[in-house]
N, C-alpha and C positions, 0 to 999 in steps of 0.2 A: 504493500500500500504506500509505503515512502517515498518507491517510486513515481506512482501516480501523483504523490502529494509536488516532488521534486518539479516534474513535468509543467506540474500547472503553476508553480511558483516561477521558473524559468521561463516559460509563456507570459506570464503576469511582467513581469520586470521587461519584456521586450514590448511589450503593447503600451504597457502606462508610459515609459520612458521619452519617447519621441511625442507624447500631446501636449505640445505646446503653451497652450493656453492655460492647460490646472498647473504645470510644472512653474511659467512665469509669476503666474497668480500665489502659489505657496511661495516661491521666492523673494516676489513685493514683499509679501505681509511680513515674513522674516524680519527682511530688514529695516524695514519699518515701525515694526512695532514694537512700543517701551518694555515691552516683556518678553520673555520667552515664551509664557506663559499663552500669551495673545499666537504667537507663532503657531505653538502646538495646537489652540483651538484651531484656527483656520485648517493645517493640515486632515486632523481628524473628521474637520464636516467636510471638506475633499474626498477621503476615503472613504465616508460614507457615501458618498454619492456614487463616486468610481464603483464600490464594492455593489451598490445598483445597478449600476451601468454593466459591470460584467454580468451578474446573474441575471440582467433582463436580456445580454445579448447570449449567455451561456443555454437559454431554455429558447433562443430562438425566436425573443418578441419581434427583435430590429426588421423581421420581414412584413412585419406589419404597416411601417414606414415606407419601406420598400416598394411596397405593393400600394400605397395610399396617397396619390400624387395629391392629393390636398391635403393631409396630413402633413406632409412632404414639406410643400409649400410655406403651409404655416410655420412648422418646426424654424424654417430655414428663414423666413422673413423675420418672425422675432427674435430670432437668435443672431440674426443680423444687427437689429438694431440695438438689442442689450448690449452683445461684445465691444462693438463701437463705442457705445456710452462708456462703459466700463472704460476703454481704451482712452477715451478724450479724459477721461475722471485721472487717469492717472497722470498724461503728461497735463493739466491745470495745476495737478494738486499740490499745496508747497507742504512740506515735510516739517513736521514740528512736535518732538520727544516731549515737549514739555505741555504740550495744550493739551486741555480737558474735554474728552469726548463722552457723551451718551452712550454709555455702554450696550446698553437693549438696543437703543437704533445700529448701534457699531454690528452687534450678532446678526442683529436683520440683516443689514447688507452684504452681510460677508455667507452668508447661506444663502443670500440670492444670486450672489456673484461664483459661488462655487458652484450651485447649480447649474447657474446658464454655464459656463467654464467647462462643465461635464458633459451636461445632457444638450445642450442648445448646437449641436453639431451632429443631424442625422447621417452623414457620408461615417462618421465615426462608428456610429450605433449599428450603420448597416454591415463596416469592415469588419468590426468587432465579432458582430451576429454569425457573420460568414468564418473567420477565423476560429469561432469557439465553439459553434455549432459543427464544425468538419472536426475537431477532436473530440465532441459530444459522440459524435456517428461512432467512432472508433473505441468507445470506453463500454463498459458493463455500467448498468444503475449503480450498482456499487461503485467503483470505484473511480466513475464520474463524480461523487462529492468529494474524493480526496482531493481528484482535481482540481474542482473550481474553490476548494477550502485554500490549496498550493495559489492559486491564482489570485484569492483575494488575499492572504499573508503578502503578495508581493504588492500589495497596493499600501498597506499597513507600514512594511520596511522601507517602501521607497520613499513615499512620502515623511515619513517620521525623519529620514535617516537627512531629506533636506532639511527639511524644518531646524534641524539640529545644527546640521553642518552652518547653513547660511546665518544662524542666529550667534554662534560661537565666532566666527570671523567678520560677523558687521561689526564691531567698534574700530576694524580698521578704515568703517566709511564716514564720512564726513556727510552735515547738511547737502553737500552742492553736489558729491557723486551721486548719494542718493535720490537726489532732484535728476539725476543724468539718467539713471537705473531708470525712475521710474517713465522716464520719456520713451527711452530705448523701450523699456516691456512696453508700453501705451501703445508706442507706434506699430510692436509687433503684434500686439492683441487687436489691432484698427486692424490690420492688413487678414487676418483671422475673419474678422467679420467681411469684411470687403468680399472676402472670398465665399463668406455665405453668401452675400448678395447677389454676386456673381451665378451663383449656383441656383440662386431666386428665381434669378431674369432665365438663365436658359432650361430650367425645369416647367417654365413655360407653355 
Protein backbone atom coordinates (compact mmCIF):
# COMPACT_ATOMS: atom_id res chain seq x y z
CA UNK A 1 0.00 0.00 0.00
CA UNK A 2 3.12 2.57 0.58
CA UNK A 3 3.56 2.02 -2.77
CA UNK A 4 0.33 3.32 -3.88
CA UNK A 5 0.46 5.90 -1.08
CA UNK A 6 4.32 6.99 -2.66
CA UNK A 7 2.74 7.07 -6.33
CA UNK A 8 0.17 9.53 -5.57
CA UNK A 9 2.36 11.66 -3.33
CA UNK A 10 4.98 11.96 -6.35
CA UNK A 11 1.99 12.76 -8.71
CA UNK A 12 0.66 15.23 -6.13
CA UNK A 13 4.14 17.37 -5.95
CA UNK A 14 4.31 17.24 -9.94
CA UNK A 15 0.76 18.77 -10.46
CA UNK A 16 0.42 21.22 -7.56
CA UNK A 17 4.17 22.57 -8.27
CA UNK A 18 3.82 24.28 -11.67
CA UNK A 19 0.10 26.28 -10.69
CA UNK A 20 1.02 29.34 -10.69
CA UNK A 21 -1.34 31.20 -9.36
CA UNK A 22 -1.90 29.28 -5.47
CA UNK A 23 2.17 28.92 -5.59
CA UNK A 24 2.56 33.00 -6.11
CA UNK A 25 -0.42 33.80 -3.83
CA UNK A 26 1.18 31.53 -0.72
CA UNK A 27 4.37 33.33 -1.46
CA UNK A 28 2.75 37.01 -1.30
CA UNK A 29 1.13 36.34 1.86
CA UNK A 30 4.51 34.89 3.29
CA UNK A 31 6.03 37.71 2.90
CA UNK A 32 3.93 39.95 3.69
CA UNK A 33 2.46 39.11 6.52
CA UNK A 34 3.43 40.36 10.30
CA UNK A 35 3.40 36.72 11.38
CA UNK A 36 4.10 33.52 10.59
CA UNK A 37 1.28 32.65 11.97
CA UNK A 38 -0.90 34.66 9.16
CA UNK A 39 1.42 32.66 6.52
CA UNK A 40 0.42 29.27 7.74
CA UNK A 41 -3.29 30.25 7.67
CA UNK A 42 -3.30 31.33 4.02
CA UNK A 43 -1.35 28.05 3.10
CA UNK A 44 -3.71 25.64 4.96
CA UNK A 45 -7.05 27.29 3.39
CA UNK A 46 -4.94 26.62 -0.05
CA UNK A 47 -4.73 23.05 0.76
CA UNK A 48 -7.95 22.94 1.42
CA UNK A 49 -9.04 23.80 -1.42
CA UNK A 50 -6.39 22.03 -3.76
CA UNK A 51 -7.12 18.81 -1.52
CA UNK A 52 -10.85 19.70 -3.22
CA UNK A 53 -9.73 20.28 -6.31
CA UNK A 54 -7.99 16.87 -6.41
CA UNK A 55 -10.61 14.71 -5.11
CA UNK A 56 -13.23 16.54 -7.23
CA UNK A 57 -10.92 15.97 -10.29
CA UNK A 58 -9.78 12.21 -8.69
CA UNK A 59 -13.70 10.84 -8.82
CA UNK A 60 -13.89 12.43 -12.39
CA UNK A 61 -16.37 15.62 -11.67
CA UNK A 62 -13.98 18.02 -14.19
CA UNK A 63 -15.80 16.25 -17.09
CA UNK A 64 -18.79 17.81 -16.17
CA UNK A 65 -17.10 21.37 -17.01
CA UNK A 66 -15.80 19.71 -19.92
CA UNK A 67 -18.98 18.76 -21.29
CA UNK A 68 -20.97 22.05 -20.12
CA UNK A 69 -19.88 24.82 -22.60
CA UNK A 70 -21.89 27.28 -20.30
CA UNK A 71 -20.70 26.18 -17.31
CA UNK A 72 -17.50 26.49 -19.08
CA UNK A 73 -18.04 29.89 -19.89
CA UNK A 74 -19.13 31.19 -16.63
CA UNK A 75 -16.39 29.38 -14.67
CA UNK A 76 -13.90 31.09 -17.18
CA UNK A 77 -15.50 34.68 -17.22
CA UNK A 78 -15.60 35.17 -13.46
CA UNK A 79 -12.50 33.60 -12.93
CA UNK A 80 -11.24 36.11 -15.26
CA UNK A 81 -12.20 38.99 -13.65
CA UNK A 82 -11.42 38.00 -9.84
CA UNK A 83 -7.80 36.92 -11.00
CA UNK A 84 -7.36 40.34 -12.58
CA UNK A 85 -8.65 42.16 -9.49
CA UNK A 86 -6.66 40.13 -7.26
CA UNK A 87 -3.71 40.96 -9.62
CA UNK A 88 -4.21 44.81 -9.97
CA UNK A 89 -4.87 44.56 -5.67
CA UNK A 90 -1.52 43.49 -5.42
CA UNK A 91 0.61 45.71 -7.74
CA UNK A 92 -1.63 49.05 -5.95
CA UNK A 93 -1.12 47.63 -2.61
CA UNK A 94 1.78 49.56 -0.43
CA UNK A 95 3.08 47.07 2.12
CA UNK A 96 2.89 48.17 5.78
CA UNK A 97 4.07 45.57 8.85
CA UNK A 98 2.88 47.96 11.12
CA UNK A 99 -0.89 48.96 10.15
CA UNK A 100 -3.96 47.60 11.78
CA UNK A 101 -6.17 45.23 9.69
CA UNK A 102 -9.78 43.68 10.36
CA UNK A 103 -8.90 40.57 10.88
CA UNK A 104 -12.43 38.65 9.94
CA UNK A 105 -12.53 40.88 6.77
CA UNK A 106 -8.48 39.87 6.22
CA UNK A 107 -10.00 35.67 6.46
CA UNK A 108 -12.77 36.64 4.16
CA UNK A 109 -10.46 37.75 1.47
CA UNK A 110 -7.92 35.41 1.67
CA UNK A 111 -10.53 32.23 1.33
CA UNK A 112 -11.95 34.11 -1.44
CA UNK A 113 -8.69 34.72 -3.03
CA UNK A 114 -7.49 31.09 -2.48
CA UNK A 115 -10.50 29.94 -3.83
CA UNK A 116 -10.62 31.76 -7.14
CA UNK A 117 -6.46 30.88 -7.11
CA UNK A 118 -7.75 27.14 -7.20
CA UNK A 119 -10.90 26.50 -8.50
CA UNK A 120 -11.42 29.62 -10.96
CA UNK A 121 -9.24 27.96 -13.80
CA UNK A 122 -11.52 25.03 -15.43
CA UNK A 123 -8.60 24.06 -18.23
CA UNK A 124 -6.89 23.01 -14.64
CA UNK A 125 -9.82 21.12 -13.28
CA UNK A 126 -10.37 19.54 -16.67
CA UNK A 127 -6.19 18.41 -16.82
CA UNK A 128 -6.33 17.40 -13.46
CA UNK A 129 -9.63 15.35 -14.17
CA UNK A 130 -7.89 13.64 -17.02
CA UNK A 131 -4.53 13.09 -15.28
CA UNK A 132 -6.12 11.41 -12.07
CA UNK A 133 -8.88 9.95 -13.48
CA UNK A 134 -6.26 7.80 -16.01
CA UNK A 135 -4.45 6.59 -12.72
CA UNK A 136 -8.09 6.10 -11.12
CA UNK A 137 -8.64 3.56 -14.30
CA UNK A 138 -5.58 1.68 -13.28
CA UNK A 139 -5.94 1.36 -9.20
CA UNK A 140 -8.32 -1.24 -7.31
CA UNK A 141 -11.17 0.62 -4.98
CA UNK A 142 -8.79 -0.18 -2.46
CA UNK A 143 -5.99 1.17 -3.12
CA UNK A 144 -7.05 4.08 -5.13
CA UNK A 145 -7.44 5.88 -1.45
CA UNK A 146 -3.83 5.20 -0.69
CA UNK A 147 -3.54 7.13 -3.61
CA UNK A 148 -5.29 10.07 -3.67
CA UNK A 149 -4.48 10.20 0.48
CA UNK A 150 -0.29 10.10 -1.24
CA UNK A 151 -1.74 12.96 -3.45
CA UNK A 152 -3.25 15.05 -1.04
CA UNK A 153 -0.12 14.80 1.64
CA UNK A 154 1.73 16.28 -1.36
CA UNK A 155 -0.53 19.33 -1.34
CA UNK A 156 -0.03 19.43 2.79
CA UNK A 157 4.03 19.27 2.26
CA UNK A 158 4.36 21.44 -0.50
CA UNK A 159 2.48 24.14 0.54
CA UNK A 160 3.45 24.09 4.24
CA UNK A 161 7.06 23.57 3.25
CA UNK A 162 6.76 27.29 1.40
CA UNK A 163 4.94 28.96 3.71
CA UNK A 164 7.80 28.16 5.84
CA UNK A 165 10.64 28.58 3.61
CA UNK A 166 9.46 32.08 2.29
CA UNK A 167 8.57 33.32 5.99
CA UNK A 168 12.19 32.37 7.40
CA UNK A 169 14.05 34.36 4.75
CA UNK A 170 11.75 37.51 4.31
CA UNK A 171 13.45 39.71 6.96
CA UNK A 172 16.18 39.78 4.29
CA UNK A 173 13.35 41.87 2.38
CA UNK A 174 12.92 45.26 2.72
CA UNK A 175 9.48 47.76 2.30
CA UNK A 176 10.60 48.43 -1.42
CA UNK A 177 11.58 44.74 -2.63
CA UNK A 178 8.50 43.67 -1.24
CA UNK A 179 6.50 46.42 -3.16
CA UNK A 180 8.68 44.81 -6.20
CA UNK A 181 7.46 41.19 -5.34
CA UNK A 182 4.24 42.18 -5.09
CA UNK A 183 4.06 43.93 -8.78
CA UNK A 184 6.13 41.16 -10.25
CA UNK A 185 3.38 38.22 -8.61
CA UNK A 186 0.31 41.10 -9.76
CA UNK A 187 1.54 41.30 -13.10
CA UNK A 188 1.89 37.48 -13.27
CA UNK A 189 -1.47 36.64 -11.79
CA UNK A 190 -3.04 39.77 -14.45
CA UNK A 191 -1.55 37.69 -17.28
CA UNK A 192 -3.37 34.26 -15.50
CA UNK A 193 -6.52 35.96 -15.86
CA UNK A 194 -5.95 37.50 -19.34
CA UNK A 195 -5.56 34.11 -20.21
CA UNK A 196 -8.94 33.15 -18.81
CA UNK A 197 -10.38 35.79 -20.90
CA UNK A 198 -8.79 34.60 -23.63
CA UNK A 199 -10.19 31.39 -23.20
CA UNK A 200 -13.61 33.27 -22.73
CA UNK A 201 -13.77 34.86 -26.13
CA UNK A 202 -12.73 31.77 -28.08
CA UNK A 203 -14.85 29.18 -26.20
CA UNK A 204 -17.37 31.03 -27.87
Amino acid sequence: MIKYFLQGFLLGISYVAPIGMQNLYVINSAITASKRAEAYRTAFITIFFDISLALTCFWGVGTIIQKSKILRSIVLLVGCIVVIYIGVSLITSEPDTNKKTDVEKRLIKVIISCFVVTWMNPQAIIDGSLLLVGFRASLSYETSWYFILGSCMASVFWFTSLATLVSIFKRSFNKKSIKIINRICGIIIIYYGVRLGLNFVLSK
